[in-house]
Every structure is written in C-alpha cells, then in structure tokens.
PDB file of N, CA, C and O in Angstrom:
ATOM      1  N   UNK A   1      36.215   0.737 -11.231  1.00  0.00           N
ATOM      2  CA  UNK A   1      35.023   0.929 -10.426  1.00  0.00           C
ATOM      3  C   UNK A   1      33.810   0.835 -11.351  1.00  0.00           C
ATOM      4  O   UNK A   1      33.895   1.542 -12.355  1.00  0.00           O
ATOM      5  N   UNK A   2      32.755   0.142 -11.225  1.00  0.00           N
ATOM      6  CA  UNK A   2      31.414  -0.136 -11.688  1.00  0.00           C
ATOM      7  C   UNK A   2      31.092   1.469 -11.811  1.00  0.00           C
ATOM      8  O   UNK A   2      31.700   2.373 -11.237  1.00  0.00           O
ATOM      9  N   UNK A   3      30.003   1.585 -12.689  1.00  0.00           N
ATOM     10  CA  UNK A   3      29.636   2.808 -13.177  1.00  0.00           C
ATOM     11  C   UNK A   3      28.459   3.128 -12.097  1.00  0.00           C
ATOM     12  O   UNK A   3      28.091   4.270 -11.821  1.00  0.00           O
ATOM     13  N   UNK A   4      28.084   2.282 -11.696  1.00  0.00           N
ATOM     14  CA  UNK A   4      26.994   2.416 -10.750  1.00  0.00           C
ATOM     15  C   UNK A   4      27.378   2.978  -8.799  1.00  0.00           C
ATOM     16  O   UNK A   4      26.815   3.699  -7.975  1.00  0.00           O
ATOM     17  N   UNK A   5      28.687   2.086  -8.838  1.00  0.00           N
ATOM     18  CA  UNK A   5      29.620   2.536  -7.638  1.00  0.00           C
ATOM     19  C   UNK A   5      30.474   4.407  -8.066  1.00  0.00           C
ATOM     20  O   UNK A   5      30.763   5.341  -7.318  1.00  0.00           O
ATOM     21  N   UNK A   6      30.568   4.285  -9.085  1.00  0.00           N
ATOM     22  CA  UNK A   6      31.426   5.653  -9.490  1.00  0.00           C
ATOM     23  C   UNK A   6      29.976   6.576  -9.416  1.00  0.00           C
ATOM     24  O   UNK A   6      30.008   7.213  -8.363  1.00  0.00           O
ATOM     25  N   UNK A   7      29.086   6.777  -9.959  1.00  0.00           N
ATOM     26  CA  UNK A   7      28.264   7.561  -9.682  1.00  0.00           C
ATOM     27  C   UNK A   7      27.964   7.612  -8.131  1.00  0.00           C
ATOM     28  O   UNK A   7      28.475   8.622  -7.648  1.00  0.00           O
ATOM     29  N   UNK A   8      27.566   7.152  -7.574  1.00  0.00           N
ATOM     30  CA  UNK A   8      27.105   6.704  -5.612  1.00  0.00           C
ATOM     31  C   UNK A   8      28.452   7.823  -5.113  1.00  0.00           C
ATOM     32  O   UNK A   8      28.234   8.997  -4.816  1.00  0.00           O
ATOM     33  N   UNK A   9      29.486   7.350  -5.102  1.00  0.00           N
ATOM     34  CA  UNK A   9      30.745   7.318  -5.138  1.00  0.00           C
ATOM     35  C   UNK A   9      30.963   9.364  -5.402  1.00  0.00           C
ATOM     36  O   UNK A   9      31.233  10.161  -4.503  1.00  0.00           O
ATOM     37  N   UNK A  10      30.759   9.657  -6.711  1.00  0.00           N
ATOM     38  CA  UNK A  10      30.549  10.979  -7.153  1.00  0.00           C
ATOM     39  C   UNK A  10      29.320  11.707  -6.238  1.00  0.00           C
ATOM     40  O   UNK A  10      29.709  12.532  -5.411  1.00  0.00           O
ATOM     41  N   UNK A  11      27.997  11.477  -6.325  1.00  0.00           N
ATOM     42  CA  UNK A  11      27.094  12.225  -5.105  1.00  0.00           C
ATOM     43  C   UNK A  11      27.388  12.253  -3.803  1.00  0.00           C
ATOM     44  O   UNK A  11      27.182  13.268  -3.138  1.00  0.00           O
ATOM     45  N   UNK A  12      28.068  10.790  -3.117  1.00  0.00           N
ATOM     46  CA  UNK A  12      28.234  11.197  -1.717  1.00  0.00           C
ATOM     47  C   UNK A  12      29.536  12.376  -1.489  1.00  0.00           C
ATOM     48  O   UNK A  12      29.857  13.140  -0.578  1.00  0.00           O
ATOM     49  N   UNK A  13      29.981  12.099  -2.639  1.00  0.00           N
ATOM     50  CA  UNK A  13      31.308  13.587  -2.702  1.00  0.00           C
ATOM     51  C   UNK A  13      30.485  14.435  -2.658  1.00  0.00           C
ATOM     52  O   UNK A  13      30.229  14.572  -1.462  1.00  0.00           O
ATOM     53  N   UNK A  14      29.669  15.365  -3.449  1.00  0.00           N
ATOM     54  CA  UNK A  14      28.868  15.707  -4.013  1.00  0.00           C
ATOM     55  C   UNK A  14      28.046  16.555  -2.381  1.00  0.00           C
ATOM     56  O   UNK A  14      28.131  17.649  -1.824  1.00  0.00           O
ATOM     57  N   UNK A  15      27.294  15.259  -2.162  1.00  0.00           N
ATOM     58  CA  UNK A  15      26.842  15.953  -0.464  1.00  0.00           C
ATOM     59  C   UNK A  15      27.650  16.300   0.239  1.00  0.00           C
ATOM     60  O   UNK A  15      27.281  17.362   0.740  1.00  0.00           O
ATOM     61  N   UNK A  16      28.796  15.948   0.667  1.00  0.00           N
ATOM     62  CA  UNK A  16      29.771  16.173   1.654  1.00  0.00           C
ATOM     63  C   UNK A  16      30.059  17.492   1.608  1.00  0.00           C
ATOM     64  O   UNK A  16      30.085  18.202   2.613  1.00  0.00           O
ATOM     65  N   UNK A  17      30.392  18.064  -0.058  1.00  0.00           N
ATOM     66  CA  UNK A  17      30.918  19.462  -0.216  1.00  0.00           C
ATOM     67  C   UNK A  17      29.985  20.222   0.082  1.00  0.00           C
ATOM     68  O   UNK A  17      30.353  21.198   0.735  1.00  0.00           O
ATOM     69  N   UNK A  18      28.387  20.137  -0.245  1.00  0.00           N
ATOM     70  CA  UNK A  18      27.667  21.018   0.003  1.00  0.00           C
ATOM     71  C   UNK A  18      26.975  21.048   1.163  1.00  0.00           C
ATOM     72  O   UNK A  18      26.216  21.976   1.445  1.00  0.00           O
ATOM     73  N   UNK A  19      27.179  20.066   1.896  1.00  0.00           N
ATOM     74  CA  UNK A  19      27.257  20.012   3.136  1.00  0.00           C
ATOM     75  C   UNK A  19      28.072  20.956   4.513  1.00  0.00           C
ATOM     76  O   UNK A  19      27.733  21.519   5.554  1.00  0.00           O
ATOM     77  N   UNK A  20      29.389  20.674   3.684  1.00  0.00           N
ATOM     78  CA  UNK A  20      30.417  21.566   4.617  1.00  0.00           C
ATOM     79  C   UNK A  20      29.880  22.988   4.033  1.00  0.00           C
ATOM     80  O   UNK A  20      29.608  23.884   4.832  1.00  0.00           O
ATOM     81  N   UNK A  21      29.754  23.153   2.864  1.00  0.00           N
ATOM     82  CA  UNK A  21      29.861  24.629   2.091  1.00  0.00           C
ATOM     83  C   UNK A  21      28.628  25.397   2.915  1.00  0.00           C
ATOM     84  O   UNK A  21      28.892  26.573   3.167  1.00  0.00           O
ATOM     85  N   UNK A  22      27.623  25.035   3.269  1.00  0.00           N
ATOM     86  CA  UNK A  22      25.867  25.085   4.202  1.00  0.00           C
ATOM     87  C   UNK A  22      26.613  25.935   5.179  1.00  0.00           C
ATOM     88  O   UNK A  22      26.291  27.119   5.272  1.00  0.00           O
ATOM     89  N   UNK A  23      27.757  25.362   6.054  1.00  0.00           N
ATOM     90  CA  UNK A  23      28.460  25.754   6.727  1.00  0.00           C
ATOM     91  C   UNK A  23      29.561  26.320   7.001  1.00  0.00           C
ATOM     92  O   UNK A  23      30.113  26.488   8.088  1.00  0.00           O
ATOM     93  N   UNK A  24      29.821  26.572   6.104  1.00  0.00           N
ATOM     94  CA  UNK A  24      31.436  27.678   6.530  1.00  0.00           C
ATOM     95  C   UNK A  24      31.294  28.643   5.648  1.00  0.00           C
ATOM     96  O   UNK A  24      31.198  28.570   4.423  1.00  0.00           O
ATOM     97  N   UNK A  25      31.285  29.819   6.556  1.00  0.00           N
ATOM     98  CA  UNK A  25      31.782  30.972   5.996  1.00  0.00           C
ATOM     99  C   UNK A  25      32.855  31.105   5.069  1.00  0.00           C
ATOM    100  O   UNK A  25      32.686  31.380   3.882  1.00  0.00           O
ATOM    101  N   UNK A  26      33.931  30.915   5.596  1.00  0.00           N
ATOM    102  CA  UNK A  26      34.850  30.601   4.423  1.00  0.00           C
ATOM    103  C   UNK A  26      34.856  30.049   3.001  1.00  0.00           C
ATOM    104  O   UNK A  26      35.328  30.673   2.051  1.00  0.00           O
ATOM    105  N   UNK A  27      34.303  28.842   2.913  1.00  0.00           N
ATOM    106  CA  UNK A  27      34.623  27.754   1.888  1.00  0.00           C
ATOM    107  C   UNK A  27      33.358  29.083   0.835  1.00  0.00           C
ATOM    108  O   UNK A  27      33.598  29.407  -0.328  1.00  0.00           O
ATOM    109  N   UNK A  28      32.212  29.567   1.581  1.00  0.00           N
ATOM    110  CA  UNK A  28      31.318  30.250   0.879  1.00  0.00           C
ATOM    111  C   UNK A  28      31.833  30.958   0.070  1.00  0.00           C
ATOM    112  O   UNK A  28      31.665  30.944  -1.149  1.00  0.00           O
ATOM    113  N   UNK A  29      33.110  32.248   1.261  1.00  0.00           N
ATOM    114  CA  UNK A  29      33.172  33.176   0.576  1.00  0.00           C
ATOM    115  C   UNK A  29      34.244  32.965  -0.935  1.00  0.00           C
ATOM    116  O   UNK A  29      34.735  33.819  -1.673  1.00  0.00           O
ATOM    117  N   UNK A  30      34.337  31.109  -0.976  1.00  0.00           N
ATOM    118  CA  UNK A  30      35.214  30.850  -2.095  1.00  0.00           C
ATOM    119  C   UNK A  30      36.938  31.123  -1.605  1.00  0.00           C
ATOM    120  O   UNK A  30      37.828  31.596  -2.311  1.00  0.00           O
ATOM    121  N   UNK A  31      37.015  30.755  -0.491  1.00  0.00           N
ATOM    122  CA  UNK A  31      38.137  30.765   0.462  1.00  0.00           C
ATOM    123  C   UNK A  31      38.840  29.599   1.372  1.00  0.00           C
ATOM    124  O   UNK A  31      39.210  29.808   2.528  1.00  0.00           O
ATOM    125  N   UNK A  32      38.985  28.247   0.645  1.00  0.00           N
ATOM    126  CA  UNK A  32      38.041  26.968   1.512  1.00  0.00           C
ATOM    127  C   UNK A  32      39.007  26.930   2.728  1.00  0.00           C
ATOM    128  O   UNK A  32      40.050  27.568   2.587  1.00  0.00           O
ATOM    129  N   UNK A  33      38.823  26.315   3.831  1.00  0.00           N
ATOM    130  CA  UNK A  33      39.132  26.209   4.982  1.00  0.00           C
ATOM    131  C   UNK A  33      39.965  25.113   4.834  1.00  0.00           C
ATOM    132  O   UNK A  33      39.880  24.595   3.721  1.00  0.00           O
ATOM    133  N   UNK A  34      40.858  24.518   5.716  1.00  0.00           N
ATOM    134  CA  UNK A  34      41.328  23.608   5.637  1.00  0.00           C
ATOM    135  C   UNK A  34      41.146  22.531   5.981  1.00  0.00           C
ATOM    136  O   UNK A  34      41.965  21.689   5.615  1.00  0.00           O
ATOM    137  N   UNK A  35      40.063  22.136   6.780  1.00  0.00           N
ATOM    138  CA  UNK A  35      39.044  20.957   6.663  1.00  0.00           C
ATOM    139  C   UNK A  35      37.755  20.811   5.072  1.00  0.00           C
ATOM    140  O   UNK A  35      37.140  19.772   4.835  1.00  0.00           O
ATOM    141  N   UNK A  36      37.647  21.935   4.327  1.00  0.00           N
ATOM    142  CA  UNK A  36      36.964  22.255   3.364  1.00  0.00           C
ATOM    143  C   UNK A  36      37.625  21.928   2.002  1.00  0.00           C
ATOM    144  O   UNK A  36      37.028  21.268   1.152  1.00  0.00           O
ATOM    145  N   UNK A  37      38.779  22.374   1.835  1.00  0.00           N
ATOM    146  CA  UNK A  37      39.787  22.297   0.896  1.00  0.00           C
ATOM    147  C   UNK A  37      39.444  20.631  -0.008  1.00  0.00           C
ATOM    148  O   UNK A  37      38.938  20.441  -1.114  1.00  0.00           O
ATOM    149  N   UNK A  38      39.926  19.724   0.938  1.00  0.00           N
ATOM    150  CA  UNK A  38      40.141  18.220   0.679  1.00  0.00           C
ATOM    151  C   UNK A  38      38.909  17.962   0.647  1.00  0.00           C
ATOM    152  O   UNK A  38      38.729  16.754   0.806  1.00  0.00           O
ATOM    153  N   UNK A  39      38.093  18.461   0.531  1.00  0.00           N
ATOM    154  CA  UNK A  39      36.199  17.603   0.707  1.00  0.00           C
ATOM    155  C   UNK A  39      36.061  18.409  -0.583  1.00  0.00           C
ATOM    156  O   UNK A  39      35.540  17.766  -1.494  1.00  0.00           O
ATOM    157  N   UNK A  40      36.359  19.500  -0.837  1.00  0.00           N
ATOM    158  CA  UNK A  40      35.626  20.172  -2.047  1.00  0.00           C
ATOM    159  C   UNK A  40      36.473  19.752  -3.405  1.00  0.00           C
ATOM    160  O   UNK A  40      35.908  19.355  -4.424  1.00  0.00           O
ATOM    161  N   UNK A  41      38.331  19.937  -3.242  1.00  0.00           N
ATOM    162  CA  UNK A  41      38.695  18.772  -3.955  1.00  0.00           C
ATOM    163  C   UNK A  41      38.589  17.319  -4.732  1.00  0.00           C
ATOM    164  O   UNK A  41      38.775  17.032  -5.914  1.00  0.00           O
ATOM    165  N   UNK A  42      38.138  16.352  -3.353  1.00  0.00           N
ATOM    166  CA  UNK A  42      37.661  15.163  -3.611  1.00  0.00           C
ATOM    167  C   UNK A  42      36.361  15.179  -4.616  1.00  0.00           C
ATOM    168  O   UNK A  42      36.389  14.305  -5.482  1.00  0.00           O
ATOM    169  N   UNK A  43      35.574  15.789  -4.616  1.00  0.00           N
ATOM    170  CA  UNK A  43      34.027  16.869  -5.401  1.00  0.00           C
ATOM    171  C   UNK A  43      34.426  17.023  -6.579  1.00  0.00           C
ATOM    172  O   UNK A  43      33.561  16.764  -7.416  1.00  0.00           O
ATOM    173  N   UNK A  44      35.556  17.396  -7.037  1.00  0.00           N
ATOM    174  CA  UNK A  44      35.759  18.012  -8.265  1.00  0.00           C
ATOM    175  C   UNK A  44      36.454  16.762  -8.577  1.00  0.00           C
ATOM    176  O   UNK A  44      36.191  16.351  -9.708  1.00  0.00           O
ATOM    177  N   UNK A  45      37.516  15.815  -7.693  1.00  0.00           N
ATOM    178  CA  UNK A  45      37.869  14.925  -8.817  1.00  0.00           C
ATOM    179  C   UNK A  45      37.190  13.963  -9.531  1.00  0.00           C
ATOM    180  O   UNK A  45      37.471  13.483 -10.629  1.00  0.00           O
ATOM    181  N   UNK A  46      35.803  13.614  -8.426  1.00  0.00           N
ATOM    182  CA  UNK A  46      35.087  12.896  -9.066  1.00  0.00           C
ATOM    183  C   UNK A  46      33.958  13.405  -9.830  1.00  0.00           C
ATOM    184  O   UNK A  46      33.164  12.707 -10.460  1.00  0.00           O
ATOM    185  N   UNK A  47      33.947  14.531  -9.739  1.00  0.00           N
ATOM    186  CA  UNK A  47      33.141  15.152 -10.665  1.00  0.00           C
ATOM    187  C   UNK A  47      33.657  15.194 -12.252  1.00  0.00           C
ATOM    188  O   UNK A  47      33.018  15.218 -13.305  1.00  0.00           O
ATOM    189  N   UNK A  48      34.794  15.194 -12.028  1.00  0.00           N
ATOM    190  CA  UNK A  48      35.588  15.145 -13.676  1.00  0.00           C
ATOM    191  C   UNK A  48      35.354  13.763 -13.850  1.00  0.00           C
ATOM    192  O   UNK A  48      34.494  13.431 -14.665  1.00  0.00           O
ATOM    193  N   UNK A  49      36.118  12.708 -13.076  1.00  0.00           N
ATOM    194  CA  UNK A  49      36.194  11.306 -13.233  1.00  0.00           C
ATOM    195  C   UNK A  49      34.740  11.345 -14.384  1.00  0.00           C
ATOM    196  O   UNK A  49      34.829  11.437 -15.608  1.00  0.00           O
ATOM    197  N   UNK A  50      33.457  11.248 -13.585  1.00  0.00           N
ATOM    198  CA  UNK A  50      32.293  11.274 -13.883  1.00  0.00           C
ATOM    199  C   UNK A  50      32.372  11.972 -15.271  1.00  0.00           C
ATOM    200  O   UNK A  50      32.938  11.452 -16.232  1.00  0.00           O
ATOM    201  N   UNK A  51      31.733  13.250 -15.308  1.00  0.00           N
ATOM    202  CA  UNK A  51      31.979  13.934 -16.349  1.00  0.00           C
ATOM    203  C   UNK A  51      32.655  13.149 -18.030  1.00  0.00           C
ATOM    204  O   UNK A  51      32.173  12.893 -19.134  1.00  0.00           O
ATOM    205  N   UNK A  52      34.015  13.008 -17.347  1.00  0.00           N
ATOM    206  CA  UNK A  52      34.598  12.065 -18.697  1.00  0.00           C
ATOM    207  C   UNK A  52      34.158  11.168 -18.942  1.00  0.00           C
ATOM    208  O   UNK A  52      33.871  10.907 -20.110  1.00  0.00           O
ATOM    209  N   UNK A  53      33.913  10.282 -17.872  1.00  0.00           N
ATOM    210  CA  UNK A  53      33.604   9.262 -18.313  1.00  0.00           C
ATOM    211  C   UNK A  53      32.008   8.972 -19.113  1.00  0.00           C
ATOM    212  O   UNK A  53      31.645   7.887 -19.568  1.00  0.00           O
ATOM    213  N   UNK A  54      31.319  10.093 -19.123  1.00  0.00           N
ATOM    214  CA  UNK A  54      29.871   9.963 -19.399  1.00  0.00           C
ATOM    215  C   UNK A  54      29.857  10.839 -20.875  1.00  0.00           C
ATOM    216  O   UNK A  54      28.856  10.909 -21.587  1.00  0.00           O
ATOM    217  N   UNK A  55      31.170  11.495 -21.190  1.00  0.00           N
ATOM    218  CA  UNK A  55      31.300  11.991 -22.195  1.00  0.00           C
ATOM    219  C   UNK A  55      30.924  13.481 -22.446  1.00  0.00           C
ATOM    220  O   UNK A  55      30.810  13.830 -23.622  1.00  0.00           O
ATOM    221  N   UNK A  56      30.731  14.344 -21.513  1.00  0.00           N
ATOM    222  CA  UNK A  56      30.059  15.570 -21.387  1.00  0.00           C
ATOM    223  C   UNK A  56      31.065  16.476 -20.928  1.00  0.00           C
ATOM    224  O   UNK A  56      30.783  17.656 -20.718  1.00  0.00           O
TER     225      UNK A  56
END
C-alpha cells in the first residue's frame, strides 16, 4: 500500500473509532461493545502498521 493510501487508510480508522467511542457508553467505559470491538481493533492495527512504518 502507497504511504499516502496507508496514512488516509490509518485516519479513516482513526475517525470511525472515535466516532463510535462519541457514542457508546460502553466502548467509553473501556468495555468495547461488540459492534465497537472490530472498529477499535482495526484503529490499533493500523495505527501500529503506521507507527512502524514511520519509525516511531
């Protein structure tokens, strides 16, 4: 993936989680829901992806 698509790619993860998180009680109280789980997941893998790959 282009570095330019992997970043895009990483923020729209990025919104999605804090998007759902705006909204659920749960995922807040650090409890994620099971529509929450796989969105906040997906967040962190590309947040590492990212991360490594930028060297930080």
């Amino acid at each position: 993936m282009a570095d330019d698509q992997q970043f895009i790619a990483y923020m729209q993860a990025f919104e999605k989680s804090t998007e759902h998180l705006g909204s659920c009680p749960a995922c807040q109280k650090g409890d994620p829901c099971r529509i929450g789980e796989p969105i906040h997941a997906d967040f962190e893998a590309k947040q590492d992806a990212w991360t490594k790959k930028v060297g930080r």
